[in-house]
Structures are given as C-alpha cells and as structure tokens.
MMTF fields as JSON, N, C-alpha, C and O atoms, coordinates in Angstrom:
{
  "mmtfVersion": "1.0.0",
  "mmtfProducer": "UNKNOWN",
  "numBonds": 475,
  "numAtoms": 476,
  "numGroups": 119,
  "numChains": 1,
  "numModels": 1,
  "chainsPerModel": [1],
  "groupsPerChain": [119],
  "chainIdList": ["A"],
  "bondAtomList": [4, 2, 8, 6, 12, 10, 16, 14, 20, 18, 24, 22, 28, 26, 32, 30, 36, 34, 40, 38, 44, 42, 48, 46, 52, 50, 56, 54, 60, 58, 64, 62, 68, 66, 72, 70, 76, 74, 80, 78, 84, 82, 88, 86, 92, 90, 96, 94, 100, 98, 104, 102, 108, 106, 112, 110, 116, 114, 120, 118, 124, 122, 128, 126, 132, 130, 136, 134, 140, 138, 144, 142, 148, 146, 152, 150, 156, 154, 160, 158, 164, 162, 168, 166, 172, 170, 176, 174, 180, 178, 184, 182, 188, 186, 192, 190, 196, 194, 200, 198, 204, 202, 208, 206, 212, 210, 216, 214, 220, 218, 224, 222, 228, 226, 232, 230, 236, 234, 240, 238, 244, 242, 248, 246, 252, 250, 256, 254, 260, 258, 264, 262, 268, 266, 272, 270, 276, 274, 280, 278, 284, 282, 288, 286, 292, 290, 296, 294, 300, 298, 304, 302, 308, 306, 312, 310, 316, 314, 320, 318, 324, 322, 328, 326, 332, 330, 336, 334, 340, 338, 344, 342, 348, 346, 352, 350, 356, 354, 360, 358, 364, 362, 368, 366, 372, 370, 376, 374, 380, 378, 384, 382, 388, 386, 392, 390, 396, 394, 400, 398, 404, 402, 408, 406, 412, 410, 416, 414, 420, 418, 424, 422, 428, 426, 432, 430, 436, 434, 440, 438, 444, 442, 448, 446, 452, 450, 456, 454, 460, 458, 464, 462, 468, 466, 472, 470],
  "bondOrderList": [1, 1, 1, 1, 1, 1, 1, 1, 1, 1, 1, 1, 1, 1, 1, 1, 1, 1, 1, 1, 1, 1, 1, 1, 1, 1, 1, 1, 1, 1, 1, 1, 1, 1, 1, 1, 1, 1, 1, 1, 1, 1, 1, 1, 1, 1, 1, 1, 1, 1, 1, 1, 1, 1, 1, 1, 1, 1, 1, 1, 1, 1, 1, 1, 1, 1, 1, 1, 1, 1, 1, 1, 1, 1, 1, 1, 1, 1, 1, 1, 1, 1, 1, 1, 1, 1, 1, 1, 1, 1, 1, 1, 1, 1, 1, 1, 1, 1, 1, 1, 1, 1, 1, 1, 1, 1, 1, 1, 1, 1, 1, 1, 1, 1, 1, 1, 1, 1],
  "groupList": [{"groupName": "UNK", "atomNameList": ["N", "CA", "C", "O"], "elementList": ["N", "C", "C", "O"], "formalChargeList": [0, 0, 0, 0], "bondAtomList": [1, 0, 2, 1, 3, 2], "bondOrderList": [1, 1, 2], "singleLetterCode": "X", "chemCompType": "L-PEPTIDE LINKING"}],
  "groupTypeList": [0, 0, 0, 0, 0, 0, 0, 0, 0, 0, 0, 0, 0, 0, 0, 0, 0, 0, 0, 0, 0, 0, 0, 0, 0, 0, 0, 0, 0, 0, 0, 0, 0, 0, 0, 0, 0, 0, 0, 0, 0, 0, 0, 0, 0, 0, 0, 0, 0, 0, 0, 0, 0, 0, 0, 0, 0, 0, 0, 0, 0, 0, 0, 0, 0, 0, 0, 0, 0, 0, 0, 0, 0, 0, 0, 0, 0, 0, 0, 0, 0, 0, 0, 0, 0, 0, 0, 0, 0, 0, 0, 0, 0, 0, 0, 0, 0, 0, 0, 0, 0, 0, 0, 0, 0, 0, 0, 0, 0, 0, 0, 0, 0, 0, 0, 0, 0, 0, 0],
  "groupIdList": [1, 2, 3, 4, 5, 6, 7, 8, 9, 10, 11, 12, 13, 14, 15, 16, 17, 18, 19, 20, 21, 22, 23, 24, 25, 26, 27, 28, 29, 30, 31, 32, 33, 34, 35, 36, 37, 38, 39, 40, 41, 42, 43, 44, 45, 46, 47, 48, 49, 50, 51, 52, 53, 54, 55, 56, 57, 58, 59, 60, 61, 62, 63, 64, 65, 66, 67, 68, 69, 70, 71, 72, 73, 74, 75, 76, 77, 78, 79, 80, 81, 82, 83, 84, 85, 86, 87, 88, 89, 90, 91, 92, 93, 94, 95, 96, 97, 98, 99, 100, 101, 102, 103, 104, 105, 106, 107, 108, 109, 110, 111, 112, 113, 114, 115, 116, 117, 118, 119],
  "secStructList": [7, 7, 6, 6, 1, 5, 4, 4, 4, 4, 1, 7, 7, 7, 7, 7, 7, 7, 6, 6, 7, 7, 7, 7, 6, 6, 6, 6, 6, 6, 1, 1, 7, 6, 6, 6, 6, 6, 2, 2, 2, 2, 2, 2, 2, 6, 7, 7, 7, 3, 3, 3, 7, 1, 7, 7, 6, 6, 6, 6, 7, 7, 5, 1, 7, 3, 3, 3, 1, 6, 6, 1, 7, 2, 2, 2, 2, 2, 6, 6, 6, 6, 1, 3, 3, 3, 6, 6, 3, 3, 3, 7, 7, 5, 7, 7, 7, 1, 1, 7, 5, 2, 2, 2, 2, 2, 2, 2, 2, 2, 2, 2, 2, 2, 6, 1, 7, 7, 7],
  "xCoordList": [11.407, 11.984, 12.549, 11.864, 13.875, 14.462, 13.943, 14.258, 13.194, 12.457, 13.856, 13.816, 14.887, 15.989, 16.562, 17.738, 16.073, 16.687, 15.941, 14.983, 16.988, 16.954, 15.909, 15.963, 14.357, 13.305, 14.118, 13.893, 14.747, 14.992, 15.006, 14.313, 15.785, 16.016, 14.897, 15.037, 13.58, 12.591, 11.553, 10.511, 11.823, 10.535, 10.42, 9.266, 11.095, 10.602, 10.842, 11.634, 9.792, 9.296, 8.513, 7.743, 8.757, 7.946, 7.396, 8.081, 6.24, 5.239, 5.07, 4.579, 5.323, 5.811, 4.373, 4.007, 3.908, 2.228, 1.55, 1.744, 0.533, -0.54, -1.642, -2.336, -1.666, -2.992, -4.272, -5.16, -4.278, -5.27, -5.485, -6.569, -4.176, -4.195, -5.102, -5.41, -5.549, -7.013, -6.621, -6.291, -6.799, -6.708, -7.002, -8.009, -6.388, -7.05, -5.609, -4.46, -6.201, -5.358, -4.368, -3.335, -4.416, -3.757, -2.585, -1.414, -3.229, -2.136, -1.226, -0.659, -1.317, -1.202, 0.304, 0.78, 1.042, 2.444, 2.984, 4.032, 2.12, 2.243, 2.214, 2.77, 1.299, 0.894, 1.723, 1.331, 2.551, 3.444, 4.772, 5.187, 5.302, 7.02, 6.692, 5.681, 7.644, 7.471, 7.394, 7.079, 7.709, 7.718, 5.96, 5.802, 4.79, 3.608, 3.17, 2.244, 3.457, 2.432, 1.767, 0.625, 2.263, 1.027, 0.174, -1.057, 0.954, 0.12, -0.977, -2.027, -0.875, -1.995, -2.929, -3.971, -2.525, -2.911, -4.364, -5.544, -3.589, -4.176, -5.52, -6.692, -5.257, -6.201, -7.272, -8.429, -6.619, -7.659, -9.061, -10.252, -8.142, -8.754, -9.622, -10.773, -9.55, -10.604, -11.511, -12.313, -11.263, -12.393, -11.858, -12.528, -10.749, -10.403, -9.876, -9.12, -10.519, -9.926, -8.643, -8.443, -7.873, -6.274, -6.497, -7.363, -5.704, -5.604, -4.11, -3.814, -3.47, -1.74, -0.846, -1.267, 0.513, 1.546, 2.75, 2.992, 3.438, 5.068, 5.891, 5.876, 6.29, 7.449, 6.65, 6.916, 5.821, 4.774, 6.087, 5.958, 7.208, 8.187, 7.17, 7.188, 6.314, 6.022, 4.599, 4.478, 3.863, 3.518, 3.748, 2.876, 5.255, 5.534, 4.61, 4.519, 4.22, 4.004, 4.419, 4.923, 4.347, 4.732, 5.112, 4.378, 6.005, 5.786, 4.869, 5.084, 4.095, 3.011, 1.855, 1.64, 0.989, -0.708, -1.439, -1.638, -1.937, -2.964, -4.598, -4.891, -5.21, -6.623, -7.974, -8.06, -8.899, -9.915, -10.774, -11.476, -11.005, -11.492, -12.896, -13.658, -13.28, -15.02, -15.498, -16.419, -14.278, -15.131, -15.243, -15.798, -14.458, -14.526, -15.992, -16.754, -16.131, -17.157, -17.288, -16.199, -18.262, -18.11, -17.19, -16.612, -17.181, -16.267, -14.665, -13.785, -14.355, -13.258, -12.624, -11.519, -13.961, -13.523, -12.621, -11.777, -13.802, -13.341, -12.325, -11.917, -11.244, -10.662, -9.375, -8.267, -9.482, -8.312, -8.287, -7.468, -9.606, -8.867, -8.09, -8.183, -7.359, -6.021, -4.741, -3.537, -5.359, -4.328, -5.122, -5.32, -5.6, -6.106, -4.799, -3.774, -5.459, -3.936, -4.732, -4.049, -5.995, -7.196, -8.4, -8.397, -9.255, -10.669, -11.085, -11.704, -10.54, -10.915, -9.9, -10.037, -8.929, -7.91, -7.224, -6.901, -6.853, -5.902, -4.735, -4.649, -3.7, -2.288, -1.742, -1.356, -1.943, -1.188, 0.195, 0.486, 1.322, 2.557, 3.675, 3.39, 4.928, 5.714, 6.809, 7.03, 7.677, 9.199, 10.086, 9.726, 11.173, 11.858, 13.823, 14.329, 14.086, 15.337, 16.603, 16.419, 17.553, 18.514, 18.742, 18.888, 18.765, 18.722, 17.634, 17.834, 16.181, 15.082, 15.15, 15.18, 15.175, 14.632, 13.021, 12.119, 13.0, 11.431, 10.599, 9.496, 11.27, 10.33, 10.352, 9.222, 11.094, 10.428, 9.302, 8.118, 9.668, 8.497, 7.19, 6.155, 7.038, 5.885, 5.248, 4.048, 5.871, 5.119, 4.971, 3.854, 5.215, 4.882, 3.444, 2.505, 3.493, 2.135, 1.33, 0.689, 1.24, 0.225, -0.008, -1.14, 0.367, -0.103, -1.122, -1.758, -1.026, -2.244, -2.859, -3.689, -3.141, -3.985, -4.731, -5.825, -4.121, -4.429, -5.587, -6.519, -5.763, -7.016, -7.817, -8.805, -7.863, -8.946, -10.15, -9.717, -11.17, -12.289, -12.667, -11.922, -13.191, -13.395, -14.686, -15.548, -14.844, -16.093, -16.795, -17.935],
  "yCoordList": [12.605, 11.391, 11.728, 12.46, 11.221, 11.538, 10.764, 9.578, 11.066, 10.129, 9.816, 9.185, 9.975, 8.765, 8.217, 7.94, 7.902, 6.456, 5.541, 5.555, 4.613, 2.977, 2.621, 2.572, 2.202, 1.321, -0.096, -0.194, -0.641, -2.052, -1.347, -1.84, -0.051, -0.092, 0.504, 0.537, 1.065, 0.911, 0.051, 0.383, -0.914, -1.943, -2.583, -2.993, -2.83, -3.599, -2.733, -2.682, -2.214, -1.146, -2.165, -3.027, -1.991, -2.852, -1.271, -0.254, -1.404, -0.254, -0.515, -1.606, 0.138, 0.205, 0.785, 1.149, 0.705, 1.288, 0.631, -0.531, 0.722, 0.495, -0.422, -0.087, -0.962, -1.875, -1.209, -1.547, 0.053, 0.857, 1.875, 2.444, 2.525, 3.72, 2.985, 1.806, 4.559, 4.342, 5.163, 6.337, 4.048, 4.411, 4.744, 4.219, 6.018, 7.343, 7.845, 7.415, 8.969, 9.199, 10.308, 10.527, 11.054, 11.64, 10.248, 10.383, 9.39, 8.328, 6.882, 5.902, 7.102, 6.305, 5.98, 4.91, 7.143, 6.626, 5.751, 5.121, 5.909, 5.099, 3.078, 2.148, 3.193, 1.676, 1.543, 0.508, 2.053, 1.413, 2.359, 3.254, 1.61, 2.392, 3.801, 4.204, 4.198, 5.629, 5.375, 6.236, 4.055, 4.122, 3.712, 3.556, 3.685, 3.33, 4.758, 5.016, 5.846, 6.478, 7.16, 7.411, 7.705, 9.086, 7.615, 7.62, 6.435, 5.62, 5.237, 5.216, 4.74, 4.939, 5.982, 5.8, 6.93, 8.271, 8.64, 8.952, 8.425, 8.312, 7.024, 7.398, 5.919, 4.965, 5.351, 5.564, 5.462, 6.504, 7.569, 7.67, 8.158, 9.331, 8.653, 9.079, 8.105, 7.56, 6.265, 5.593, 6.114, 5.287, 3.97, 3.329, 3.619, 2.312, 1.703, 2.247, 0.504, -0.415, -1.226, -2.286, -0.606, -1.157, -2.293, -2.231, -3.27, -4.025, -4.86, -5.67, -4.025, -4.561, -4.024, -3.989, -3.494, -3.1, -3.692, -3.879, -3.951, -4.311, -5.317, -5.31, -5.792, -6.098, -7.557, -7.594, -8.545, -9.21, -10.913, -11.862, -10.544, -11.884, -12.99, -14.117, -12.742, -13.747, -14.698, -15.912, -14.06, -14.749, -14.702, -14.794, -14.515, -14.668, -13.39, -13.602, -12.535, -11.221, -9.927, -9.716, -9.114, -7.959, -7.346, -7.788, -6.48, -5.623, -4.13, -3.275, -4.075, -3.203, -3.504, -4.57, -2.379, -2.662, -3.657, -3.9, -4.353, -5.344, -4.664, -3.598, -5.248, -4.193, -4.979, -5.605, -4.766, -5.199, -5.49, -4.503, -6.641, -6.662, -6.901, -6.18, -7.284, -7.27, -5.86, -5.322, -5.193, -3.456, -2.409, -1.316, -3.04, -2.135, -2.179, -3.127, -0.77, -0.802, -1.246, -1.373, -1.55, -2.859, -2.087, -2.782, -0.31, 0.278, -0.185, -0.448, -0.267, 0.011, -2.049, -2.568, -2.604, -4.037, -4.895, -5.751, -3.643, -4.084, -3.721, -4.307, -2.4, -1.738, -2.512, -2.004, -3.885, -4.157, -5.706, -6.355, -6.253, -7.591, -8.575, -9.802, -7.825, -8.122, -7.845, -7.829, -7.664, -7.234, -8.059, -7.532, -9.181, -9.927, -10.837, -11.126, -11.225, -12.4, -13.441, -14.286, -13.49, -14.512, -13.352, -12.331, -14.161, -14.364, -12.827, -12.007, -12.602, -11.231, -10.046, -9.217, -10.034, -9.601, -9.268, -10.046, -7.54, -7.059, -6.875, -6.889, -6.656, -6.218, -4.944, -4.801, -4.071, -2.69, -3.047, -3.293, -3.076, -3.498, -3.251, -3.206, -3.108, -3.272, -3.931, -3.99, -4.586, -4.785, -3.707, -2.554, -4.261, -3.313, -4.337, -5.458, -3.166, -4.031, -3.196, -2.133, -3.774, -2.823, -1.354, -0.595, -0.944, 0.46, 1.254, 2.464, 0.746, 1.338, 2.525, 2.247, 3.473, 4.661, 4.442, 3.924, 4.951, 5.232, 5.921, 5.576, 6.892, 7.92, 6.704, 6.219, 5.995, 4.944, 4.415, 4.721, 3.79, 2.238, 3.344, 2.869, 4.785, 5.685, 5.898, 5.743, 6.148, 6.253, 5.21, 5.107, 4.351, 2.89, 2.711, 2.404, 3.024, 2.558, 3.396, 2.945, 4.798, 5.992, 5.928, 6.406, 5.575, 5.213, 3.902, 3.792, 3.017, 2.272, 2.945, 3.371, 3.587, 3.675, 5.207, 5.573, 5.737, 7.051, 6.529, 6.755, 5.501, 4.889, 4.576, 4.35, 4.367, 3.652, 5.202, 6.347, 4.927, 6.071, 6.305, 5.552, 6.73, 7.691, 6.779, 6.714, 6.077, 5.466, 5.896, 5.536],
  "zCoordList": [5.339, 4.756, 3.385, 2.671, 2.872, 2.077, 0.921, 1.019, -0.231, -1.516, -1.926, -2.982, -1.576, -2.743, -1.937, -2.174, -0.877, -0.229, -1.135, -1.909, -0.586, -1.401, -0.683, 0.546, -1.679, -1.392, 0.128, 1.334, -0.528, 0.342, 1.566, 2.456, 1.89, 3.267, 4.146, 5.369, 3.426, 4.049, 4.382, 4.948, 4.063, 3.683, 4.991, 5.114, 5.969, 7.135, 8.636, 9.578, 8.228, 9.582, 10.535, 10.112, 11.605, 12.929, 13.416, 13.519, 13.619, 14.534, 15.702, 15.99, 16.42, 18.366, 18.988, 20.106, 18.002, 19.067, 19.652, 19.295, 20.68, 21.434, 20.772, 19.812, 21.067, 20.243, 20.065, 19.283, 21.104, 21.165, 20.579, 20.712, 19.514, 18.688, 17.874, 17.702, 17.258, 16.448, 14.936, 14.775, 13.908, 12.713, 12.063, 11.587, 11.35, 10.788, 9.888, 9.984, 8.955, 7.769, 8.684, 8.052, 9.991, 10.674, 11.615, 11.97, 11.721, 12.263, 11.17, 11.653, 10.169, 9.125, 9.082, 8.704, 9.56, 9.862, 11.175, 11.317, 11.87, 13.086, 12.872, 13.455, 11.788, 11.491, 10.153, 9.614, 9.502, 8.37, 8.38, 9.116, 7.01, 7.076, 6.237, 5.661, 6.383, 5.148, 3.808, 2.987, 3.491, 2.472, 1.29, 0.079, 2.757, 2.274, 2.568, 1.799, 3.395, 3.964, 3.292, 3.677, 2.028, 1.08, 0.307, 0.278, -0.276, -0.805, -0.252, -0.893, 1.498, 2.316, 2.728, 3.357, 2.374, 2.313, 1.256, 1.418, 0.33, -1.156, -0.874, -0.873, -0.707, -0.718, 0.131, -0.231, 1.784, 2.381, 2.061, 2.357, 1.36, 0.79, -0.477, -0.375, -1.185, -1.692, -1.021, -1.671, 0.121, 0.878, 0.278, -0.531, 0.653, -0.151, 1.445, 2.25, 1.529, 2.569, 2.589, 1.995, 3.31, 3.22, 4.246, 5.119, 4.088, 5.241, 5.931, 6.81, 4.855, 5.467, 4.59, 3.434, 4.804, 3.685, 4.243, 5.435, 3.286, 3.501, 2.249, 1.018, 2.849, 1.961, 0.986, -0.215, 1.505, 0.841, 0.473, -0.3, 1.483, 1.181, 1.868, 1.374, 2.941, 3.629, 2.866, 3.031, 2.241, 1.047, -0.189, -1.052, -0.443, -1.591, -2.84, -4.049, -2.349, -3.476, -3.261, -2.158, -3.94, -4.57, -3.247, -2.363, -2.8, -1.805, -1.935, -2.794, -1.158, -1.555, -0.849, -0.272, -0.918, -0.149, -0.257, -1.447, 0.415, 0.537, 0.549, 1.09, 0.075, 0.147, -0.456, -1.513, 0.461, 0.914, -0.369, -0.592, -1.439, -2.727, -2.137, -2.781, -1.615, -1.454, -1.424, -2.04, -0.178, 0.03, -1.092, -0.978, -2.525, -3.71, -4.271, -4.463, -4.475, -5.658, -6.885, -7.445, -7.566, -8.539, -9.906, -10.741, -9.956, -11.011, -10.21, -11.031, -9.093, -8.874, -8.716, -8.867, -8.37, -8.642, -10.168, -10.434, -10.959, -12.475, -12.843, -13.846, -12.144, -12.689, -11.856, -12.024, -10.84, -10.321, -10.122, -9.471, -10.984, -10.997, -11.622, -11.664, -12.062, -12.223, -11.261, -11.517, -10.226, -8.762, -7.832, -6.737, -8.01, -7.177, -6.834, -7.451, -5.238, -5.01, -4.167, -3.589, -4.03, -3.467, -4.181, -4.868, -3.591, -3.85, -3.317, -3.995, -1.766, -1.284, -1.082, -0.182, -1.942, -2.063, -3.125, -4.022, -3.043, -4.547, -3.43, -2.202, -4.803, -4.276, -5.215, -6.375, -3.988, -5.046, -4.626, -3.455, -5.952, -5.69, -6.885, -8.082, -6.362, -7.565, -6.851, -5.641, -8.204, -7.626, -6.676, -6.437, -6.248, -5.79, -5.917, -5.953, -5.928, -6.768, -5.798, -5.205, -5.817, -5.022, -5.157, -4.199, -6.643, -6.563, -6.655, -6.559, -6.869, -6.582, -5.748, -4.549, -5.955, -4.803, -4.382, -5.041, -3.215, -2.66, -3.668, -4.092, -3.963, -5.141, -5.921, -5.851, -6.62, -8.153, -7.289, -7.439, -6.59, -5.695, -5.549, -6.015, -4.967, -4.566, -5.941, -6.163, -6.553, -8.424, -8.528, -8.02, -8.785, -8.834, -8.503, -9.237, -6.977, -6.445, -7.148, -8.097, -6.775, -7.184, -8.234, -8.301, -9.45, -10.719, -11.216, -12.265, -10.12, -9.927, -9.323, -10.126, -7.932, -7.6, -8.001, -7.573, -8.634, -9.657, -9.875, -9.104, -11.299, -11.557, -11.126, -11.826, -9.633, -9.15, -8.625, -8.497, -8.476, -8.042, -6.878, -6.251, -6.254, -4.99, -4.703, -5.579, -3.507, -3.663, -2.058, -1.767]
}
C-alpha cells in the first residue's frame, strides 16, 4: 500500500469475509481498510481491545479506532480519558482533510497510541 495516498480514499473499506474468520494480529487486514492495519497492529500488540475502525461519519466522530474503555488498565484508562466518546468507549482518531496522506492520518494515530502501555 502506497503511504501517500489520500487518507479519504481509504476510509470506506467493506470486508468480504466469512463471519467465521477468526481474529488475530495475522488476519487484521481482512477486518479493516489499510489505512487502520499497523494502528490495529500496534493496539493488538499491546493487548488493547479494538472494537471497530473507520471513517466514524455514522456517529458523528473522529475517523479512527474505537476501543474497549472498560478493558483498559486503570494506567492506560487515565492516560485516555480524554478520548472517551461514552461511558465504555475511547476514540483513537484524527481529522482527515482532502489532502491528508495515509502516512499523516497513521502518525496521527501512533502517536496516541505510542503513549498508551502494554497491559
């Protein structure tokens, strides 16, 4: 995948899989666009519960990861509520603007989630 494509034109990936593929940091591209996959990657890898990525028009927030605020540990709770968007819910996210490249929107994310800890 080319990092300077334009963010917009990745953001609405539909996933064609099986209801039955099984989710894992080896299948992570199967369940989002390219433009989440090392960010999902990354969260993964620190044991962070994702629970949806994309574009975030349909409730009105950020486009970016959705992720599981109860399953954080109470260092990594403190360190993100201010990315809350309910009660059980952060949003790793940034704008994305017409000329955004993927690489801006991928730093974007990884610099939040840089901070967060390995739990």
């Amino acid at each position: 995948m080319n990092k300077d494509a334009f963010a917009k034109d990745l953001l609405h990936f539909k996933s064609t899989i099986d209801s039955g593929q099984k989710f894992g940091r080896d299948t992570i591209h199967l369940f989002c666009s390219p433009l989440f996959v090392d960010t999902m990657k990354a969260l993964f890898d620190k044991n962070i519960e994702t629970m949806s990525c994309g574009s975030g028009a349909e409730r009105n927030i950020l486009p970016g990861i959705t992720c599981n605020f109860e399953s954080l540990s109470d260092e990594n709770k403190k360190l993100t509520t201010h990315l809350k968007i309910s009660p059980t819910e952060i949003r790793i996210g940034a704008p994305i603007h017409p000329t955004t490249t993927f690489k801006e929107f991928e730093a974007e994310l990884l610099k939040v989630i840089g901070i967060l800890k390995k739990q």
